[in-house]
DRENNU-36765 format. One record per residue (C-alpha): chain; z, x, y negated. Coordinates in nm, 4 decimals. Layout:
BEGIN
PAKE  chain        pz        px        py
PAKE      A         Z         X         Y
...
This chain:
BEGIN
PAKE  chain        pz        px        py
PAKE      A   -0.5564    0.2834   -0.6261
PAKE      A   -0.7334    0.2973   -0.2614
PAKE      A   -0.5624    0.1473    0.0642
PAKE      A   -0.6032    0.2498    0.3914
PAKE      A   -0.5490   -0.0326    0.6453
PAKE      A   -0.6777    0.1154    0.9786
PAKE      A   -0.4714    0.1868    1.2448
PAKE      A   -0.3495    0.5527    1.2746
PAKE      A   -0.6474    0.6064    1.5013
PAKE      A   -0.8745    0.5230    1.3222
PAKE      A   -0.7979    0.6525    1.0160
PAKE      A   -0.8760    1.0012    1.1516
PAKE      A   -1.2024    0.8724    1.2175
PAKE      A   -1.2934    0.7443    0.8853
PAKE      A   -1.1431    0.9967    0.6937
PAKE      A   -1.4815    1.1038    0.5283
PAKE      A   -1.5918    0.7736    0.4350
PAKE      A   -1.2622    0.6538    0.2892
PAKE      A   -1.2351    0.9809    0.0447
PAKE      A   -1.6355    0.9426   -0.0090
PAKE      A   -1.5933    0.5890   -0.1182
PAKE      A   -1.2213    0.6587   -0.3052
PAKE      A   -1.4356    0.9346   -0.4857
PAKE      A   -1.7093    0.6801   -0.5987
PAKE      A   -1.5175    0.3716   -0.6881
PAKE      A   -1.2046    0.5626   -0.8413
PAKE      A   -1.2075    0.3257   -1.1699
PAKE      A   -0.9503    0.1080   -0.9852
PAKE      A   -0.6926    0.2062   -1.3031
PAKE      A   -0.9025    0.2510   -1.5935
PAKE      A   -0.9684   -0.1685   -1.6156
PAKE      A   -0.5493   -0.2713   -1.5541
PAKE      A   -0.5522   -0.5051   -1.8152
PAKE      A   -0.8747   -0.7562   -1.6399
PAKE      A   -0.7767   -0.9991   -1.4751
PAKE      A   -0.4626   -0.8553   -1.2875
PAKE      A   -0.1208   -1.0143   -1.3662
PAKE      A    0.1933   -1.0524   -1.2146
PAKE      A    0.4482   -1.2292   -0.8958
PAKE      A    0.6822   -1.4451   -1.0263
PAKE      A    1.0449   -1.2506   -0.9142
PAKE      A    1.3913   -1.3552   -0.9453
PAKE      A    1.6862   -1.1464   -1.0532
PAKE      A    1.6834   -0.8917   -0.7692
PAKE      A    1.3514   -0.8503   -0.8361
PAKE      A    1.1567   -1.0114   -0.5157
PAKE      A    0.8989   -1.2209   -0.5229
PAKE      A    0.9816   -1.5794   -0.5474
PAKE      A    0.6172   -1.7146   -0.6269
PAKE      A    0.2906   -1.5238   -0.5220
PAKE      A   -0.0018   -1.4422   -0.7748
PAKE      A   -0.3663   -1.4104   -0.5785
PAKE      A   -0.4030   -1.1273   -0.8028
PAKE      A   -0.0920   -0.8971   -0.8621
PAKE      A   -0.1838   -0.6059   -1.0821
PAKE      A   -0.1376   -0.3458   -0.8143
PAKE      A    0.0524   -0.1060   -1.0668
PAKE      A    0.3065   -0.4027   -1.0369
PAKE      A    0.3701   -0.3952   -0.6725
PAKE      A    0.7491   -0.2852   -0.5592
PAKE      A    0.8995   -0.2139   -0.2792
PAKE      A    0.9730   -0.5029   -0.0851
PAKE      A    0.6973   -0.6838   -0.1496
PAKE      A    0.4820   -0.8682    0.0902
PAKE      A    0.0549   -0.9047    0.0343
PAKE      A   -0.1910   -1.0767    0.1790
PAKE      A   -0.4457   -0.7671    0.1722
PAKE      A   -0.5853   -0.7437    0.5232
PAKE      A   -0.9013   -0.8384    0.3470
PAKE      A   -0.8410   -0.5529    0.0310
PAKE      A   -1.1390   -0.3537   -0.0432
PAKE      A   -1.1031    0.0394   -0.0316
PAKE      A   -1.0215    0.0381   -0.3842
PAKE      A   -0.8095   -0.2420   -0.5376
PAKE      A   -0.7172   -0.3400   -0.8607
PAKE      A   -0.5253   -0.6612   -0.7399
PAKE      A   -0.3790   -0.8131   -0.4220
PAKE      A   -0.2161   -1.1431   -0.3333
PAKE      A    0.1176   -1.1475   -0.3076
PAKE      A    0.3616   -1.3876   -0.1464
PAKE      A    0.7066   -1.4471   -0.1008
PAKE      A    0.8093   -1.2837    0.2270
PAKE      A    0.9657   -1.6165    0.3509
PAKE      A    0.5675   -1.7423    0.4000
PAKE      A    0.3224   -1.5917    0.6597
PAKE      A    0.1712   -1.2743    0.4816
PAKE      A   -0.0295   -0.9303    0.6290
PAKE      A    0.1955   -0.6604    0.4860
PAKE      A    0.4885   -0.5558    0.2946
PAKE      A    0.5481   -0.2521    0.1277
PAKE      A    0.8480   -0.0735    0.2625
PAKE      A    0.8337    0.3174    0.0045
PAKE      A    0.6897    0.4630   -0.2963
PAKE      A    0.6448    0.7805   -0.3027
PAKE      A    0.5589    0.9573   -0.6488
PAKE      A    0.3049    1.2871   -0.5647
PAKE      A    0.3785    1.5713   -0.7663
PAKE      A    0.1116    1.7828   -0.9640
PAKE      A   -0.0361    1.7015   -1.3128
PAKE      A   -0.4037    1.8351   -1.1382
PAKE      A   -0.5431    1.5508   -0.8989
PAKE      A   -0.5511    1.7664   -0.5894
PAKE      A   -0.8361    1.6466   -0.4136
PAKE      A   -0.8555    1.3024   -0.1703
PAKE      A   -0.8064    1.5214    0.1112
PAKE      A   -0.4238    1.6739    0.0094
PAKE      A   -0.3567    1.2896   -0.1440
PAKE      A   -0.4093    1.0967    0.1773
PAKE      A   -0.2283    1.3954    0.3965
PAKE      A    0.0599    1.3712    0.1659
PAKE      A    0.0728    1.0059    0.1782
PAKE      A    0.0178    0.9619    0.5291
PAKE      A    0.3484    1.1660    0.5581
PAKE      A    0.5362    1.0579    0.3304
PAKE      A    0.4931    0.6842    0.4786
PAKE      A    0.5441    0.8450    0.8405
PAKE      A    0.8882    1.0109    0.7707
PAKE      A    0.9966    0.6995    0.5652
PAKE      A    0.9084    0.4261    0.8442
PAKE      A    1.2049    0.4646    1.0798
PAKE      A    1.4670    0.4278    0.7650
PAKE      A    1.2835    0.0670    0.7360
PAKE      A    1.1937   -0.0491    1.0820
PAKE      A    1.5323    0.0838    1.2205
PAKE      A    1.2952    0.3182    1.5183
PAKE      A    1.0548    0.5898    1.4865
PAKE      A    0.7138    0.4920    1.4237
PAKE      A    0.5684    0.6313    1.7690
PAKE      A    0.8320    0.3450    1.9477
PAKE      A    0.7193    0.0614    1.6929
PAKE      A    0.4759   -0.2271    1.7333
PAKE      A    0.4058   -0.2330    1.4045
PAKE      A    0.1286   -0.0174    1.2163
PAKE      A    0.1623    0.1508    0.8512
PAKE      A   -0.0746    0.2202    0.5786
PAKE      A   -0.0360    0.2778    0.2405
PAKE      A   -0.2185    0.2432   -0.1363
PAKE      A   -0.2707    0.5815   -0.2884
PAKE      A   -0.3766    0.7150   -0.6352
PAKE      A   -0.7695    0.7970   -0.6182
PAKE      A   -0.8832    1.0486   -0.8882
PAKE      A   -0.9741    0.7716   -1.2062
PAKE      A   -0.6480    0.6295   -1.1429
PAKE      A   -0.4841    1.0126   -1.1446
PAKE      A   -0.6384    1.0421   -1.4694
PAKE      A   -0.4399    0.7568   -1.5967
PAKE      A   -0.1317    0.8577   -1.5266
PAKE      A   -0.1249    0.6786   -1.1494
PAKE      A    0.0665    0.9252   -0.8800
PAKE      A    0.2112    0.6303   -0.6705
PAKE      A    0.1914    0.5346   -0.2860
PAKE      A    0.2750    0.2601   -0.1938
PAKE      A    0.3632    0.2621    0.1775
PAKE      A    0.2919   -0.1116    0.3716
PAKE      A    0.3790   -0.2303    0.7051
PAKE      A    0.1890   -0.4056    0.9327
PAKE      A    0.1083   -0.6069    1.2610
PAKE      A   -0.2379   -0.5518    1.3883
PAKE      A   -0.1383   -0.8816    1.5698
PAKE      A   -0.1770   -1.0933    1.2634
PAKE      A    0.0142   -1.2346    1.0267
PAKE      A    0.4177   -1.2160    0.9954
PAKE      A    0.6667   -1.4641    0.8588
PAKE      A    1.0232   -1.2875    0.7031
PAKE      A    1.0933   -0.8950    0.6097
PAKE      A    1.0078   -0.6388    0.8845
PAKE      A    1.3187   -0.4278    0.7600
PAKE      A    1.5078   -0.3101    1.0375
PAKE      A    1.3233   -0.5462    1.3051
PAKE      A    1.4147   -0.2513    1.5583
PAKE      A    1.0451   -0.2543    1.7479
């Protein structure tokens, strides 16, 4: 699975280099089982105690990471209850449709929207009136291979760190 954690910007600008290295390092799913487990949750399902390395194929929505240091392509990222400071939290998944991996290109444009039209049912305002910044974790083509078609949308402040859910914060 490969993350994207510019701002909008500057994702444009690194478009090539993200799909070049999603392309090369797309093992991400192929090696679940090393090393990657999972957050502690309680009934409802959120995240009660954090794991430094949460199998990313066990992320939900709702949880919050401490990823602003993730690689391109993860297997793992630390997750924490959303009650402590943290760098994201994943507000939608989005499954992509297709059994052919269509190329890095048509997976990050679909992503990218998907989060887009998605962000002002979480915030509570459309994205261009928000502080905040979005990214997401997408499917590169090992992890296609393996059955992955998940994006996971995140949240962000480019600001730093946040303490509490960013669902409907309203700015």
């Amino acid at each position: 699975m490969t993350t994207d954690t510019r701002a909008p910007w500057m994702r444009a600008l690194s478009l090539v280099a993200v799909t070049t290295a999603g392309l090369t390092l797309a093992g991400c799913s192929l090696l679940p089982t090393f090393g990657g487990g999972t957050a502690t949750r309680d009934d409802s399902g959120e995240v009660v105690e954090g794991n430094d390395s949460t199998d990313v194929f066990t992320l939900q929505v709702g949880d919050c990471l401490n990823d602003a240091t993730a690689s391109e392509t993860v297997e793992t990222i630390p997750t924490v209850p959303c009650s402590e400071p943290h760098d994201s939290e994943i507000y939608a998944s989005y499954i992509l449709p297709g059994d052919t991996f269509p190329g890095s290109d048509a997976v990050i444009e679909q992503a990218d929207a998907a989060c887009l039209e998605a962000f002002p049912g979480f915030v509570g305002i459309d994205y261009s009136d928000s502080i905040y910044y979005y990214s997401y974790y997408f499917p590169t083509e090992g992890s296609w291979a393996n059955g992955d078609r998940e994006v996971l949308c995140t949240i962000y402040d480019e600001a730093g760190q946040v303490t509490g859910s960013l669902e409907n914060i309203g700015r």
